[in-house]
DRENKETOR-642518 format. One record per atom (N, C-alpha, C): residue in three letters; z, x, y. Coordinates in steps of 0.2 Angstrom, whole numbers, plus 5000, padded with zeros to 4 digits. Example, Ala and Ser with C-alpha at 12.3 -4.5 7.8 and 13.67 -1.06 7.14 Angstrom:
ALA503950664972/ALA503950624978/ALA503950664984/SER503550644989/SER503650684995/SER503950645000/
//
This chain:
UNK496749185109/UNK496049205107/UNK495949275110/UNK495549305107/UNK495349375107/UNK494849375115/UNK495349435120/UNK494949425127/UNK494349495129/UNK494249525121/UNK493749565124/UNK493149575117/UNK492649565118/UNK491949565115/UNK492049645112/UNK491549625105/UNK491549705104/UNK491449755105/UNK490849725108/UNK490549795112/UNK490949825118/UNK491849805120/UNK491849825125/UNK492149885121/UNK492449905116/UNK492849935111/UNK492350015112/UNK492450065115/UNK492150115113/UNK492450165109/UNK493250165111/UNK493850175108/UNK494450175105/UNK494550155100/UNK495250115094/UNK495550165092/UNK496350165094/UNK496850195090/UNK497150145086/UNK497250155080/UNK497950115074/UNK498350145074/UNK498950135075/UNK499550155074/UNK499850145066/UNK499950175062/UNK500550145056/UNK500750205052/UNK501150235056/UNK501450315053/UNK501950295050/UNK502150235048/UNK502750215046/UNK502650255037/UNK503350285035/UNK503150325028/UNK503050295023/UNK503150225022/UNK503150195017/UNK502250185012/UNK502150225006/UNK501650215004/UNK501250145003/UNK501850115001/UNK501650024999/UNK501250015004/UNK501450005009/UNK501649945015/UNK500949995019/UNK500650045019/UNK500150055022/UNK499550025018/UNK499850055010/UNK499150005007/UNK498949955009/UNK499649895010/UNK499549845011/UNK499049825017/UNK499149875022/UNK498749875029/UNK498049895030/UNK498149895021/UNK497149925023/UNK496649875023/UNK496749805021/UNK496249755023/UNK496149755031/UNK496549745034/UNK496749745042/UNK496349805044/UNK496549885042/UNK496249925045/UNK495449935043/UNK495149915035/UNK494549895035/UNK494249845040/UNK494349795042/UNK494049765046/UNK493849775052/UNK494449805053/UNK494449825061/UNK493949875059/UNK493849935058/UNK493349965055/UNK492749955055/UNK492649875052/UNK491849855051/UNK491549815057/UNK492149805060/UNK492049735066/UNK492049775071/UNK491949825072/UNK491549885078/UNK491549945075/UNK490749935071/UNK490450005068/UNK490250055073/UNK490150015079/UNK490050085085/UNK490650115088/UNK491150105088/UNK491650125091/UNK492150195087/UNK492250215091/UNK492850285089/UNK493450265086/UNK493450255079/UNK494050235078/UNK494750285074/UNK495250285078/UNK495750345077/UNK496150305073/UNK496450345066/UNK497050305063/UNK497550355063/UNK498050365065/UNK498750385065/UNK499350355059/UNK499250415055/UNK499750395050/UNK500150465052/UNK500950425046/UNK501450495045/UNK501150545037/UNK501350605040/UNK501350645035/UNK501650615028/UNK502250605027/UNK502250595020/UNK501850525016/UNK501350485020/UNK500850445016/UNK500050455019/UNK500150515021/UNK499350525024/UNK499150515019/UNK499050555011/UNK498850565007/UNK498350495005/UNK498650435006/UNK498250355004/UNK497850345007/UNK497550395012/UNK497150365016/UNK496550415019/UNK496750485018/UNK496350545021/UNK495750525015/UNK495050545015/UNK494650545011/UNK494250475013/UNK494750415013/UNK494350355014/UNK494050335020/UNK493550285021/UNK493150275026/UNK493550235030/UNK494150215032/UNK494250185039/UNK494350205043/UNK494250255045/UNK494250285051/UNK493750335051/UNK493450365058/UNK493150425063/UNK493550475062/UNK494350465063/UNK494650505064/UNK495350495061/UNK495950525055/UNK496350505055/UNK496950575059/UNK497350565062/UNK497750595064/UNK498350605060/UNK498750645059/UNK499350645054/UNK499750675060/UNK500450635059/UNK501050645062/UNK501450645059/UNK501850695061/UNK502650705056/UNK503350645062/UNK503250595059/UNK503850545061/UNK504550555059/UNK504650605054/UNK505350605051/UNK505850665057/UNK505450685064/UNK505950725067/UNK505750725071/UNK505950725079/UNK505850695085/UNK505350765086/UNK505350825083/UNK504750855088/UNK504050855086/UNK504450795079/UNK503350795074/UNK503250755079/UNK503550705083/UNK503450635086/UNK503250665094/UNK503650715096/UNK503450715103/UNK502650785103/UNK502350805097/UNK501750825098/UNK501350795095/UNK501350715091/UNK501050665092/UNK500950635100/UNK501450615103/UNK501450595110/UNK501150645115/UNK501150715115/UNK500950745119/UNK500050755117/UNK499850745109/UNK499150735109/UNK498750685112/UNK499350635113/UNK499050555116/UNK499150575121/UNK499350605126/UNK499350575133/UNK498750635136/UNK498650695131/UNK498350755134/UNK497450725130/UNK497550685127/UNK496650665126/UNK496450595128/UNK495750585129/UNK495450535133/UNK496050475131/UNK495950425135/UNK496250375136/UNK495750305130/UNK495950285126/UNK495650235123/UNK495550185125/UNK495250115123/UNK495050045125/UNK495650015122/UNK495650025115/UNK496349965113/UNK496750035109/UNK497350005107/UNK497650035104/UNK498249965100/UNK498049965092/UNK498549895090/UNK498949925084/UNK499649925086/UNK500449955085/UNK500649905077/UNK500249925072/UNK500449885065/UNK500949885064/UNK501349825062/UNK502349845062/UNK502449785057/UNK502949765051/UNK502849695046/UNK503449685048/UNK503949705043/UNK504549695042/UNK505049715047/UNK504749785048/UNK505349825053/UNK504749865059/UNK505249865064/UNK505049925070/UNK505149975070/UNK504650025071/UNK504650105073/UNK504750135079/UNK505250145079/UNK505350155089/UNK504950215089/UNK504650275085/UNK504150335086/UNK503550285085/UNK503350245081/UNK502750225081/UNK502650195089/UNK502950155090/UNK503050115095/UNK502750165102/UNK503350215104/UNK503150275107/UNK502350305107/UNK502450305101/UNK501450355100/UNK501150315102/UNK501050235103/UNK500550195104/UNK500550175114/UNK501150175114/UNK501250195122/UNK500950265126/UNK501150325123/UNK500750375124/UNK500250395125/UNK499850355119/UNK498950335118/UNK498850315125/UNK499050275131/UNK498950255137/UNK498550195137/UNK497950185130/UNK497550125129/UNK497550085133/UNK496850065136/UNK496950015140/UNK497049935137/UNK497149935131/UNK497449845128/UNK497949885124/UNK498449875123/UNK499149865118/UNK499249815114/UNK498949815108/UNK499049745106/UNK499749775099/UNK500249725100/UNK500649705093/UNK500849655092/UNK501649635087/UNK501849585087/UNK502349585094/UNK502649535096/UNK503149545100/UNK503849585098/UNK503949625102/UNK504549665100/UNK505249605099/UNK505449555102/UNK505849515104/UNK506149495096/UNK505649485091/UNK505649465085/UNK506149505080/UNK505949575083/UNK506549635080/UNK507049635083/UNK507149625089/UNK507649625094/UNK507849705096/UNK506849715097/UNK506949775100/UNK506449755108/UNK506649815112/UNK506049795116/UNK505749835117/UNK505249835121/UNK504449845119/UNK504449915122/UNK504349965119/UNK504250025119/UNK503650055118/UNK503350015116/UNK502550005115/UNK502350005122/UNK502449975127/UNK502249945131/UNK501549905132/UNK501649855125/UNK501449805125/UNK500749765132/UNK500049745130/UNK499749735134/UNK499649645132/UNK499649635127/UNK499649585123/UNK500049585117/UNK500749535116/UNK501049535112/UNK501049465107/UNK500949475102/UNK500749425097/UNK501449385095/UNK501349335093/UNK501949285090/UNK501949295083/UNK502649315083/UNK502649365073/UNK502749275069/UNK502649265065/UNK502349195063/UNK502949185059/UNK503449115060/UNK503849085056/UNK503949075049/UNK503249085047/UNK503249075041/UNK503149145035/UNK503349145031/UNK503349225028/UNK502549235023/UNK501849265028/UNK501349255023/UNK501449325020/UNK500949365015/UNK500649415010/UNK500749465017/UNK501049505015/UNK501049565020/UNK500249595024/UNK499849575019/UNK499149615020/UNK499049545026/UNK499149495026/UNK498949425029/UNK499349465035/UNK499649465036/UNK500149495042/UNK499549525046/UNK499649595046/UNK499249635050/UNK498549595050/UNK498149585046/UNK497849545049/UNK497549465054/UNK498249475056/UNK498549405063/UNK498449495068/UNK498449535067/UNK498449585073/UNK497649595073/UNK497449585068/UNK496649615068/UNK496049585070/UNK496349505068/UNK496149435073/UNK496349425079/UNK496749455083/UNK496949455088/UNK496149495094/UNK496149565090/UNK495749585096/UNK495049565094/UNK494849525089/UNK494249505088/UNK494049525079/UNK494349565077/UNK494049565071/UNK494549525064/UNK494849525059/UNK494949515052/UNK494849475048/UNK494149475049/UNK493949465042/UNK493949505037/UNK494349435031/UNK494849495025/UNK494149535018/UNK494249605020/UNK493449625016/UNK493749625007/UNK493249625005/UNK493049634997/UNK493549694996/UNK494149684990/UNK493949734987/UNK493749784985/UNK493749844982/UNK494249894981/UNK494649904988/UNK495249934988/UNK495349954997/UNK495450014994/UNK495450074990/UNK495550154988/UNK494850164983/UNK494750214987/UNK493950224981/UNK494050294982/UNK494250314975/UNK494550364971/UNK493850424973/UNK494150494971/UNK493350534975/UNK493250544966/UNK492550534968/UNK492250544963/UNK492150614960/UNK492350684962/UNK492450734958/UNK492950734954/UNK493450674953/UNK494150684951/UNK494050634944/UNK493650584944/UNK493650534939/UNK493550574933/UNK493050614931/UNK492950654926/UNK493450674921/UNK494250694927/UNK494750714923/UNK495250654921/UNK495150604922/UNK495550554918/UNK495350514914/UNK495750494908/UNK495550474901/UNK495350424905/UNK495050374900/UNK494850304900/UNK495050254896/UNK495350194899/UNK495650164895/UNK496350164892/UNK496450194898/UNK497350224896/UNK497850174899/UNK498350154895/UNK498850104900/UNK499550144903/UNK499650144908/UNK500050174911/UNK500650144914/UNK501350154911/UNK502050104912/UNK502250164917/UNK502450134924/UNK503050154927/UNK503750144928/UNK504050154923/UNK504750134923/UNK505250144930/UNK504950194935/UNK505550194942/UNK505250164946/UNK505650164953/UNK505650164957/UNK506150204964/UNK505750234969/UNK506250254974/UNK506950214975/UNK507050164977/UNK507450114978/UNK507650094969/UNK508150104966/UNK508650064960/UNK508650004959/UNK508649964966/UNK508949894965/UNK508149864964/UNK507249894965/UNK506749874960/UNK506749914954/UNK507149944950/UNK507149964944/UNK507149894939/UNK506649894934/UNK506949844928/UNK507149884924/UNK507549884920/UNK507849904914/UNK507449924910/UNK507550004909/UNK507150034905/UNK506750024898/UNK507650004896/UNK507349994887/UNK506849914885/UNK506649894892/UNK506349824891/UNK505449864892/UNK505649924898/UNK504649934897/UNK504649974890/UNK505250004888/UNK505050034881/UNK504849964877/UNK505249904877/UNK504949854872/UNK504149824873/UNK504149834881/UNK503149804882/UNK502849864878/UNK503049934881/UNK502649994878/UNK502649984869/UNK503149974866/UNK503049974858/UNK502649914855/UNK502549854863/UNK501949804857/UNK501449814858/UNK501249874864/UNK500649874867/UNK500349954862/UNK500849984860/UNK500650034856/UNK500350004848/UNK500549954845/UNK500749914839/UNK499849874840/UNK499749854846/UNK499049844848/UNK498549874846/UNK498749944847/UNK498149994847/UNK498250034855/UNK498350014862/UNK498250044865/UNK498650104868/UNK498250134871/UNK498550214874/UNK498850224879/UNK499550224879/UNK500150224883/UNK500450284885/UNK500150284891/UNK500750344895/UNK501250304900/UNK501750374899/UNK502450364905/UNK502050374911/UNK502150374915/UNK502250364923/UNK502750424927/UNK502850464929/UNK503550484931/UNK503350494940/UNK503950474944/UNK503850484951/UNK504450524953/UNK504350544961/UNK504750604962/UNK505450594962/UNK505950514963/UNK506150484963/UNK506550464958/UNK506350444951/UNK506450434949/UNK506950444946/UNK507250484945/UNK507950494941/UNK508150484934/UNK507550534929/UNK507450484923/UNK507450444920/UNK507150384924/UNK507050304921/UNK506650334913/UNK506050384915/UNK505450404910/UNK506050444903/UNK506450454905/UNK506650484900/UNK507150424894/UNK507450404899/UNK507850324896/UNK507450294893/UNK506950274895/UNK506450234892/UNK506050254887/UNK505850304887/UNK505850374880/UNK506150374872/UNK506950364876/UNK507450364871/UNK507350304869/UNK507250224874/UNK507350184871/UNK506750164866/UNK506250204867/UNK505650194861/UNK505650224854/UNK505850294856/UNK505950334850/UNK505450354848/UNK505150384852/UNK504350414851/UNK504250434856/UNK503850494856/UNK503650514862/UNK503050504864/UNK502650494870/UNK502150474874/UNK502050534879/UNK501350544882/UNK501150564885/UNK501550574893/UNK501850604897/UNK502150564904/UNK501450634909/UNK501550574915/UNK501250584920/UNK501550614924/UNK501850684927/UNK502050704932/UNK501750734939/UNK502250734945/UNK501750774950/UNK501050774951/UNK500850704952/UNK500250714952/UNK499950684959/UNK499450714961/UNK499350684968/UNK499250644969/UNK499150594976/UNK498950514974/UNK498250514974/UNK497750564978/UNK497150554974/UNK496950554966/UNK497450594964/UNK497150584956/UNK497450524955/UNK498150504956/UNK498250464951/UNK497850404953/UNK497450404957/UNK496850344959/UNK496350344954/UNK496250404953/UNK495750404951/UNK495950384942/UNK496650404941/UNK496750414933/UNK496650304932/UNK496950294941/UNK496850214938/UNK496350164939/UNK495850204942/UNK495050174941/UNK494850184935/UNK495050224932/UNK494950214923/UNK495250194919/UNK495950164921/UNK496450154918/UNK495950074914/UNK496550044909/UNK496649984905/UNK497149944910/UNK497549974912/UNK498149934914/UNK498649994917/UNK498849974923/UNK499549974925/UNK499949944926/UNK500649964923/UNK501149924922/UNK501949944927/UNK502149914933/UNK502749954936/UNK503049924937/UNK503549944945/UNK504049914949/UNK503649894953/UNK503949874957/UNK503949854966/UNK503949934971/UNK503349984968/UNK503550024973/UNK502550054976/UNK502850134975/UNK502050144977/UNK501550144974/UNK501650164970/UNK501050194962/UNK500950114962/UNK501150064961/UNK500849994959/UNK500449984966/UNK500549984971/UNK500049954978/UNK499350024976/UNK499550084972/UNK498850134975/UNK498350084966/UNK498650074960/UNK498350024956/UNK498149984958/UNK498349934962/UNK498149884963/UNK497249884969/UNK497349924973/UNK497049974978/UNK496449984974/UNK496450024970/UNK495950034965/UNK495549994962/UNK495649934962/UNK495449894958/UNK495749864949/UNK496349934947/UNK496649944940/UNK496849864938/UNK496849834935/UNK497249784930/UNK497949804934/UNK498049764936/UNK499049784936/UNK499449724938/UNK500049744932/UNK500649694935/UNK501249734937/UNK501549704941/UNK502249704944/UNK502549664943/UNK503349704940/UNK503949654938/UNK504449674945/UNK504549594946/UNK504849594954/UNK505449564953/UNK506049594958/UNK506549544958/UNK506849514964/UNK507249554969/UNK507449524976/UNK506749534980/UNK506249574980/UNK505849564983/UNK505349494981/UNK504849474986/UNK504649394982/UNK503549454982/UNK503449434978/UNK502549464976/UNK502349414981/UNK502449354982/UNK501949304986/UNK501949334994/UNK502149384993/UNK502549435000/UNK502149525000/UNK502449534994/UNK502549624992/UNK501949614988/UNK501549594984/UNK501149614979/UNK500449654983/UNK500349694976/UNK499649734979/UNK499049704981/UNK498749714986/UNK498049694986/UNK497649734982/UNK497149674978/UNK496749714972/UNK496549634972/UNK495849654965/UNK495749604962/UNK495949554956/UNK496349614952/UNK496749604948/UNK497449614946/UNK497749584951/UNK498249584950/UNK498649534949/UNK499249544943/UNK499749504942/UNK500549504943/UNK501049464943/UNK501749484946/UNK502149444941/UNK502549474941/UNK502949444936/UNK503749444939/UNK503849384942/UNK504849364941/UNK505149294940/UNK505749324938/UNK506049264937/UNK506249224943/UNK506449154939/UNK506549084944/UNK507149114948/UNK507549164947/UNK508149174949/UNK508249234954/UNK507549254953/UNK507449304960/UNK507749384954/UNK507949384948/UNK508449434946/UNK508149464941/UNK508149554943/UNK507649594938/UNK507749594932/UNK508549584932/UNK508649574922/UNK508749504919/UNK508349474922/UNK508249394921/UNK507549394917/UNK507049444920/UNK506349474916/UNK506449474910/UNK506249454905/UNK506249484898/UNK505649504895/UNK505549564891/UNK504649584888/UNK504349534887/UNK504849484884/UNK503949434884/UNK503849424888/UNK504049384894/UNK503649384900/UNK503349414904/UNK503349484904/UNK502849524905/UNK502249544900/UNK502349544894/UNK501849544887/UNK501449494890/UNK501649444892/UNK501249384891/UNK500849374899/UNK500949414902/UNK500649434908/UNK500249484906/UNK500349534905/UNK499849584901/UNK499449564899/UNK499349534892/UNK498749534888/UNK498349504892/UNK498249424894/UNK497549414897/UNK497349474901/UNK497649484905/UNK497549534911/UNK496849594907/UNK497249624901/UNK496749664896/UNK496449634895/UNK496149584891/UNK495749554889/UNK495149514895/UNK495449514900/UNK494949474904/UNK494449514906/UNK493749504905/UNK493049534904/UNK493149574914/UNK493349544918/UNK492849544924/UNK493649614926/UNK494049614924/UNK494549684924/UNK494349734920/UNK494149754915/UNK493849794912/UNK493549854915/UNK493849924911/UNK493549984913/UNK492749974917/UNK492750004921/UNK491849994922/UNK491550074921/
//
């Protein structure tokens, strides 16, 4: 049980610089609650540079800090900002699948007088956190967002808040079509790519429909947008370099998103966008976005090219057609 009241909190550091876009999305119920569950308190979020972008703008935090994790000296002037500013009340070290030994660091150098994480024991790392209270990472495999918060429950707060968790800035909306469906054929990681010429086939019944289908292109990708181009035979509109504020914004007005297992599908789901995910070795009942509407799509087999269009067609349509998803 949680051993301090809220009002003893005047100070909260979150640790989660880890780079991966998904995986902080995922943590934003957690960090929303903590959030709401001490409106009085100073609350610091510490993200890394290459995902700050998901998160500057938004209302979880007083303060977000941005640290560069990809080089021990972006990490040791993180460490040296925490030990040279006041000293916090808590500081709880967000970690799912894997340990950050810089994260770990940074939240040790905060000084805080509570340390809450998972037990390091579980990674078979030790605690470099320097842990004040360490939590038992739970044997069973729940939703990642459920994860973090067992840490948010811990100091007193997570209860899991309403949807949206990205609220796109409203100067940006204006510039995105409405009602646009938008297919992401890559992924940073290959082995969550489905098969190009398969989203050409969802993209040709969903143009055959009537609707408005753009490509998707990320920095990664290696043209899946282009394979999947070819394997339509028509050309569409593609999405490139585009910030993640906008493309929040393009998918708060979006009809649908359609993608991999990567990041553009957790900032749709975020949003509130219609979206499905085609899953393979990862499992959705684990990885999938937090939203309201979201759907996942794998096979029994766990295997990307075990997916066929219509399985995913047939996940789509309701998803359109249900009233409460719907542009607003």
């Amino acid at each position: 049980m949680p051993s301090a009241e809220p009002a003893e909190y005047q100070t909260i550091h979150l640790y989660r610089p880890q780079n991966q876009l998904g995986d902080l999305l995922l943590n934003v119920p957690a960090l929303r609650s903590i959030r709401e569950r001490f409106p009085r308190a100073h609350v610091v979020l510490v993200v890394g540079r290459q995902n700050a972008a998901a998160v500057l703008g938004q209302r979880l935090a007083d303060e977000i800090r941005v640290v560069d994790t990809r080089n021990f000296l972006g990490v040791a002037r993180g460490g040296i900002r925490g030990l040279s500013g006041p000293r916090p009340d808590l500081a709880v070290y967000f970690t799912t699948v894997s340990y950050s030994r810089s994260a770990a660091m940074l939240a040790r150098w905060s000084r805080a007088k509570e340390r809450v994480g998972f037990d390091p024991a579980w990674y078979r790392e030790r605690d470099r956190a320097g842990l004040t209270r360490r939590v038992a990472y739970p044997t069973h495999a729940p939703h990642q967002s459920d994860l973090s918060l067992l840490l948010a429950r811990e100091v007193g707060a997570g209860a899991r808040p309403d949807p949206p968790h990205y609220i796109p800035d409203p100067s940006l909306l204006p510039r995105a079509p409405e009602g646009a469906v938008y297919i992401h054929p890559g992924a940073g990681k290959h082995k969550n790519r489905w098969p190009a010429d398969r989203f050409a086939a969802v993209a040709r019944d969903l143009l055959a429909r009537g609707h408005a289908v753009w490509w998707l292109a990320g920095p990664q990708d290696s043209g899946t947008v282009e394979a999947a181009a070819a394997a339509l035979g028509r050309d569409l509109p593609v999405v490139r370099g585009e910030s993640i504020p906008m493309l929040a914004a393009r998918f708060a007005r979006a009809a649908l998103y359609l993608g991999n297992d990567t990041g553009p599908l957790h900032l749709a789901g975020a949003t509130g966008c219609p979206t499905v995910g085609v899953y393979g070795w990862t499992d959705p009942d684990e990885w999938r976005p937090v939203g309201r509407c979201v759907r996942s799509v794998r096979a029994a087999d766990g295997k990307l090219e075990s997916v066929e269009p219509r399985d995913v067609i047939d996940a789509v349509l309701p998803l359109l057609a249900e009233e409460r998803c719907a542009v607003g």
